[in-house]
N, C-alpha and C positions, 0 to 999 in steps of 0.2 A: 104153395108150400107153407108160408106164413100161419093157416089154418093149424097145418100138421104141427107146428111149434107150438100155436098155442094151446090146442088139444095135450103135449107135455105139459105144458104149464100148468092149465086146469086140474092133471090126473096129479101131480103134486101134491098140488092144494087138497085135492078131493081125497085123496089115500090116507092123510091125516086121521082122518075122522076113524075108520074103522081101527087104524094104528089104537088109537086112544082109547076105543072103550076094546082092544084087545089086550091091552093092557091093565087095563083097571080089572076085566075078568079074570087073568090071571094073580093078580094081587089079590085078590080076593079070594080067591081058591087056595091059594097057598098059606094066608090069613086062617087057618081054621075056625079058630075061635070067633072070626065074627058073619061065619055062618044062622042064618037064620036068629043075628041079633041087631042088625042094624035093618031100622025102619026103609020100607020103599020110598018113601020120602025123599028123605037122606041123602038117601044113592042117587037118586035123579036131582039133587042139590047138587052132590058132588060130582058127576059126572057131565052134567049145566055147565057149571062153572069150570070144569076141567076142558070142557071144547070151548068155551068163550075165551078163558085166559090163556089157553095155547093160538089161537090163531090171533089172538091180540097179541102174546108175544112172539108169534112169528112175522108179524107185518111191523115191530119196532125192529127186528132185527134182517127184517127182510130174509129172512130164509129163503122163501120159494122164486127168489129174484133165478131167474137163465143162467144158469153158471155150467153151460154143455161146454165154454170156451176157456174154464179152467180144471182144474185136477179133483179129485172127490175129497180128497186131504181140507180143501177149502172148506166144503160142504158138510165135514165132520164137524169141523171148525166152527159153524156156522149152527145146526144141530145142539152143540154143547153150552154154546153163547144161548140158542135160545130158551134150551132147559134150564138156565139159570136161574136167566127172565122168571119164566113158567112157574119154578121151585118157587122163587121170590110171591109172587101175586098171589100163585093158587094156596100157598100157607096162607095167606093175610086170607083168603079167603073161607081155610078151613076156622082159621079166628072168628072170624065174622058172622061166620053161617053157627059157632058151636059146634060141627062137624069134630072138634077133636076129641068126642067124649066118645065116637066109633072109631076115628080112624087119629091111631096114635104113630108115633115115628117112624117103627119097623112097619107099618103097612105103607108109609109116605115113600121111605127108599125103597122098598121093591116096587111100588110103581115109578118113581122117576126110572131104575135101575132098567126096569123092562119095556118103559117107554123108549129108553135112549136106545137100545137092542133092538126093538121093532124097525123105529124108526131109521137106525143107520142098514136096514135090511130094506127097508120099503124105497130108500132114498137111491141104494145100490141099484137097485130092481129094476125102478124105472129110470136112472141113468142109462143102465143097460142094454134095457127095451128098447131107448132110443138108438142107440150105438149101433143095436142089432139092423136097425131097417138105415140107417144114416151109410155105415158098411158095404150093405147090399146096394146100394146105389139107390133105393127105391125113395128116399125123400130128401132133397139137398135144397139149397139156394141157390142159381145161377147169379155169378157174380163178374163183373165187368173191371177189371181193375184198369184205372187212369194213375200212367206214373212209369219212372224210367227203370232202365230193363233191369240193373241190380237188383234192384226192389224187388219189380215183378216176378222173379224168376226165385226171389228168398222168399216170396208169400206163396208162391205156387208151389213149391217144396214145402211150407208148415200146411198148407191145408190138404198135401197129398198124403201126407205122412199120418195128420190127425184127420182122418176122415170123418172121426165123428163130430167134426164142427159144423157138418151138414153144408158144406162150400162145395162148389165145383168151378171154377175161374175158367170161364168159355174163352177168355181173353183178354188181352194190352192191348191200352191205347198212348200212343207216344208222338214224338213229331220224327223222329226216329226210329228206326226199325235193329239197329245196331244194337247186337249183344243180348237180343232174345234167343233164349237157348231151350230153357222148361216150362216156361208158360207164351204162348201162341202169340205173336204180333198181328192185329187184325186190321190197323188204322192207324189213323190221323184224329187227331179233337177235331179240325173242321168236318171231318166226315160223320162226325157222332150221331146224327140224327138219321141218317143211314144205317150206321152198323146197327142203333137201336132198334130201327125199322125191320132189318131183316135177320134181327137174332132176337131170342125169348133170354131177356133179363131179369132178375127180379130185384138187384139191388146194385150200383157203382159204388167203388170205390176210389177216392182219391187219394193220390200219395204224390201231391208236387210240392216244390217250395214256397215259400211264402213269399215271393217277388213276382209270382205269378198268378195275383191276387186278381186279375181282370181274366182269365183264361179259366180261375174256379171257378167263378161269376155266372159265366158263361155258361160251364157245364151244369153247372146245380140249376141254370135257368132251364136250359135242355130238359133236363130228367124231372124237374117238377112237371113240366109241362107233359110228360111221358108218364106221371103220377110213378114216378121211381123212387126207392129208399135210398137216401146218398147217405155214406160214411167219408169223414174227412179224417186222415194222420195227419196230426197238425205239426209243422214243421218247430216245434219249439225248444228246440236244443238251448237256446240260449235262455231261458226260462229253470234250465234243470236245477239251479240251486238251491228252488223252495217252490212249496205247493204253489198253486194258482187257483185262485177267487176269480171266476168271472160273473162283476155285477155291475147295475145299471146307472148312468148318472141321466136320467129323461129317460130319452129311447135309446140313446150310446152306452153298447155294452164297452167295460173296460176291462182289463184283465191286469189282477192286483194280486203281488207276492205275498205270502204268510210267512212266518217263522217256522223251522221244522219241527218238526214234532218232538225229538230228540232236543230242541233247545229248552224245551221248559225242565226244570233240573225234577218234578216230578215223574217225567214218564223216564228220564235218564237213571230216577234211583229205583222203580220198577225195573226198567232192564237188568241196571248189575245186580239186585236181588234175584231176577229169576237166573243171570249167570252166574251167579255164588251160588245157589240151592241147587239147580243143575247139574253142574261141575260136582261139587260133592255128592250127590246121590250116582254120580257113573263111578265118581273113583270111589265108592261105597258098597256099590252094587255090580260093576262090571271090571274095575282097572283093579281091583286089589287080588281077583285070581287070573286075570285075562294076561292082565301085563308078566308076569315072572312065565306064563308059558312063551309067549310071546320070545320074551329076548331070550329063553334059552334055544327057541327054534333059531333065530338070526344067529348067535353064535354056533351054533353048531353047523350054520350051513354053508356060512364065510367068516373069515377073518374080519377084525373092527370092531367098532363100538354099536354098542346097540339102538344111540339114538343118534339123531342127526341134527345138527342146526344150522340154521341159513338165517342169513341175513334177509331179515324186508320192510317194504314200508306200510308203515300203521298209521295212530291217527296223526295228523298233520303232519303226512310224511317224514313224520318221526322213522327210525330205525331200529326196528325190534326182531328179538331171535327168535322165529318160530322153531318149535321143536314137534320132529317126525319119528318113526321108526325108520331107522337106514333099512333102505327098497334097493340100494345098488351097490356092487362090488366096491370095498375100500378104493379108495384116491383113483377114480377114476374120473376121465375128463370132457368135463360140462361146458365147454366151449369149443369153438373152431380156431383154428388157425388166427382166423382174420378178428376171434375177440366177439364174435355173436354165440350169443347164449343155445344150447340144445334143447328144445323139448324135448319129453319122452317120446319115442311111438310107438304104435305097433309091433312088438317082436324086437324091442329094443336091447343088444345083447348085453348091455353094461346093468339091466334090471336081473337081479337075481331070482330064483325057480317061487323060491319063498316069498318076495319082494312082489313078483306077480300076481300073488294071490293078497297081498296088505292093500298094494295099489288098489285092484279092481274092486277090492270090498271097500276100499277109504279106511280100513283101521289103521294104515298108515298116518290118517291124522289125528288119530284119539290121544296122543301126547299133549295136543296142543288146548285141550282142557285144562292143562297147568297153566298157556299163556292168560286161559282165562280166570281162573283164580288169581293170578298174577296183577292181572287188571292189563295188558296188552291187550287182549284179544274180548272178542263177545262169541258165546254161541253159533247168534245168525246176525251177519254183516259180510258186508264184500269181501270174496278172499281177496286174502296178500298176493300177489304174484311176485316174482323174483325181482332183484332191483333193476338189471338186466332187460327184464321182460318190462318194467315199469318206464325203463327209460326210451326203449323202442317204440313203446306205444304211445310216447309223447307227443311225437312227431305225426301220426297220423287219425289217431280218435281223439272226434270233440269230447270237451269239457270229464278228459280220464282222470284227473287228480279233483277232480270234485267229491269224487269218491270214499277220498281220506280222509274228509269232514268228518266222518264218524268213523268207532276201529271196528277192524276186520274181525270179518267169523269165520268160523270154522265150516259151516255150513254158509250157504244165501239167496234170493230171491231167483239169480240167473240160475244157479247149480242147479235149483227143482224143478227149472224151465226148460234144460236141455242145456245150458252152458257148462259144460262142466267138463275139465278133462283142458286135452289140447285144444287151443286158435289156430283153425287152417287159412283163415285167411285176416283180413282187415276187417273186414266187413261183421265177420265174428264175434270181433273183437270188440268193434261201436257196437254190437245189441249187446253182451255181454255186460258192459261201461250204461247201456240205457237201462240193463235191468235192474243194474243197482242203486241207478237213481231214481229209477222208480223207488225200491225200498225206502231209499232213504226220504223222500219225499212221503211216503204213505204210511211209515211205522204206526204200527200200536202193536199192542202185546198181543191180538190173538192173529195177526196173522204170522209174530214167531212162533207163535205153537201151528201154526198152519206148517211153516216151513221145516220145523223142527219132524212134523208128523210127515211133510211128504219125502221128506229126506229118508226116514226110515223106510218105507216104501220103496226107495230106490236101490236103498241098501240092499233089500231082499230079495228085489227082482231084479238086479245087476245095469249096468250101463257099459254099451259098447264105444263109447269116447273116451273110458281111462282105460291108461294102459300101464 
């Protein structure tokens, strides 16, 4: 199957090339005037250098890297970043060649304009192609996961659901068979050279702790010897506070914290610039006719005020008031008896007819664009959750208030991944808490315009977890 993956990767690379000189035909047709004036020379100058400086800067930005295992949002992402590149070079290159005595600015942006259009078509295309045969079952990875049954049973739900990661999980291996419920108990680790022997593998995964550093040993000795691909989840929760450097002193790798990326006050005064410019261009371009419809639907539909404010924690658990559209009938009650907080759910009566349709679209939270002009809030950053809901989850997920190092968004890394909405269980709750430390660990600016883009996507094709 390995083959079949790389055969995608190659048609990537390889789909380029026609992208580019279809583009450059169409600029040129549309170019009237430099019909029948610009030497053949020229053109084979300019179009040389137009495939040499595009796959140079696709290999500085790595576009064509395997990204079947995240969202197309990335890959737009990725795409834009490398047109940049492209613009950057390939001018220096019309400089250099003299080329800009045929080909002046308006002919430069209709080819980037129609190069970006091709390409985010050709990139769709064969995402798709793959999806198509990944779907039908006809080309997957068999995958062997080593690791206890929580796990195995929350990977064997993300790769049934996203079928087009090209996974198929033939089975767990555990020293217990206890609390396999959606992905298959087949064994024992002592028995692995068996179960390998009489099942077709193509890759293990591992997902134990870190105490059981002579038991990975063991198995990555098994499966080299079986010439297998191992994957390790490395247990490093306690590493979440800052990236990790792993480098060499001799032959001893070490693994060495960095500073986050958010601490240098440079990429901090890029963020609140792209959330000032932000924020103003929505209440410019969407909150100055959106909102007055808005709250006269609320009052008209119940009684109270048209916004809502809660209390939650921000950065260093500071306490700040987010503001919502009220989604629920006046003074209605958000606790139990016994003093635990309500989620919303499903068919929840205290949500108003109206409220059901803010919630499910998330306009419910376009108020909170004030927080962030405000300077509480950012864009994209871990949501707030209630304080309620912050104090429950104290008790049971690692390193939750790591979280509040940096302030809450409106949007975040977990939401675009499927977190979003209600925590049915614990377990929810820790990936939810890991996804935001990934963010905060990995910031730079274009993967918020990643999140910022897949978030609108979601928007428009709805999400069955809010309610």
């Amino acid at each position: 199957m390995k083959g079949i993956f790389n055969r995608y990767l190659i048609a990537k690379v390889v789909l380029d090339l026609p992208v580019l000189i279809l583009a450059y035909s169409f600029s040129f047709i549309v170019n009237l005037k430099f019909k029948n004036s610009v030497p053949n020379a020229e053109q084979l100058i300019f179009i040389a250098t137009s495939i040499f400086t595009w796959y140079l800067s696709a290999r500085i930005s790595k576009l064509n890297t395997d990204r079947r295992f995240n969202k197309f949002a990335e890959e737009i992402i990725f795409i834009t970043y490398t047109l940049v590149i492209f613009s950057i070079i390939q001018s220096s290159c019309i400089f250099f060649f003299k080329l800009f005595i045929y080909y002046n600015a308006q002919f430069f942006l209709t080819y980037i304009l129609t190069l970006y259009f091709l390409l985010f078509i050709a990139k769709y295309a064969v995402r798709k192609y793959l999806h198509a045969f990944t779907n039908k079952g006809k080309i997957f990875e068999r995958v062997l996961l080593i690791s206890a049954s929580e796990y195995a049973n929350h990977f064997h739900d993300v790769i049934s659901k996203h079928s087009f990661y090209g996974f198929q999980c033939i089975g767990a291996v555990n020293e217990s068979n206890e609390g396999f419920t959606n992905c298959p108990y087949i064994g024992k680790p002592n028995d692995l050279v068996n179960i390998l022997a009489t099942n077709l593998v193509d890759e293990v995964i591992i997902a134990l702790p870190q105490e059981k550093e002579k038991e990975i040993n063991d198995i990555i000795t098994i499966c080299n010897q079986s010439n297998l691909k191992v994957r390790i989840i490395p247990d490093f929760l306690h590493f979440s506070t800052s990236p990790m450097l792993i480098e060499n002193i001799g032959v001893i790798p070490v693994i060495s914290q960095q500073e986050l990326p958010l601490d240098e006050w440079v990429n901090q005064l890029v963020k609140r610039v792209f959330d000032i410019v932000f924020s103003l261009l929505f209440f410019i371009c969407i909150a100055s006719w959106l909102f007055p419809i808005i709250a006269i639907v609320i009052k008209i539909g119940s009684k109270g005020p048209v916004f809502y404010k809660q209390k939650r924690w921000g950065l260093n658990n500071t306490h700040i008031d987010v503001y919502k559209f009220r989604t629920m009938y006046f003074q209605v009650e958000t606790f139990t008896p016994d003093g635990k907080f309500i989620q919303t759910e499903e068919h929840d009566a205290r949500v108003t007819p109206f409220g059901k349709f803010l919630r499910k679209t998330s306009i419910d939270e376009f108020p909170q664009f004030y927080n962030v002009l405000k300077g509480d809030m950012s864009v994209v950053g871990p949501r707030p959750h209630s304080i309620p809901h912050n104090l429950e989850s104290l008790n049971f997920v690692v390193s939750y208030t790591l979280r509040h190092i940096i302030k809450p968004g409106i949007t975040g890394w977990a939401q675009v991944n499927g977190y979003r909405g209600i925590t049915k269980n614990h377990f929810e709750m820790q990936n939810r808490v890991n996804y935001d430390l990934y963010y905060i660990r990995k910031w730079n600016f274009w993967l918020d315009c990643q999140i910022v883009l897949q978030t609108i996507f979601n928007l428009l094709k709805g999400d069955d977890n809010v309610y």
